[in-house]
C-alpha positions in Angstrom: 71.4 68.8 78.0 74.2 66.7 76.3 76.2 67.2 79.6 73.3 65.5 81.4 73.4 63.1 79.0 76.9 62.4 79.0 77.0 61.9 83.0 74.0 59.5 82.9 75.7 57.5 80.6 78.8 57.3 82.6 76.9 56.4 85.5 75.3 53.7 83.8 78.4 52.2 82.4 80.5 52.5 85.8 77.1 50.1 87.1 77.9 47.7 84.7 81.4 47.5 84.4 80.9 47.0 88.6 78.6 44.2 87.9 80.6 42.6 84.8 83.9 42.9 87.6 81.7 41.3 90.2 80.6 38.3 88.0 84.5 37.9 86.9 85.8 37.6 90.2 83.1 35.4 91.7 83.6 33.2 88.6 87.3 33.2 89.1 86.4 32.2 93.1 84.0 29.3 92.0 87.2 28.1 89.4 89.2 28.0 92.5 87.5 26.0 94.3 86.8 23.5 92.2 90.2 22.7 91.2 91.3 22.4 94.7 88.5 20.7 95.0 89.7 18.1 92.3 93.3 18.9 93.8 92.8 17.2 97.2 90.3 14.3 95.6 91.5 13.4 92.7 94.3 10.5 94.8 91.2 9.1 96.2 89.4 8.8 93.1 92.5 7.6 91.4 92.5 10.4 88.9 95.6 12.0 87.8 97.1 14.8 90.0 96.8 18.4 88.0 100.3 19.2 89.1 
């Protein structure tokens, strides 16, 4: 029974840590974009350049 338990528990944990991986990268996607975003309008906004 605690072998059962074990593997649900893994399973459970690999689901998350899938999810928590998913949410990282489309977080790190949505940073992205808004610097270049910022990158390529910020010299027609008259803001300084990042870089």
């Amino acid at each position: 029974m605690g072998t059962v338990i074990g593997i649900v528990l893994l399973l459970v944990l690999l689901y998350f840590a899938i999810k928590v991986v998913g949410f990282a990268l489309k977080l790190g996607l949505w940073a992205l974009l808004l610097f270049g975003a910022y990158w390529v309008l910020a010299p027609y906004l008259d803001l300084p350049r990042p870089f």
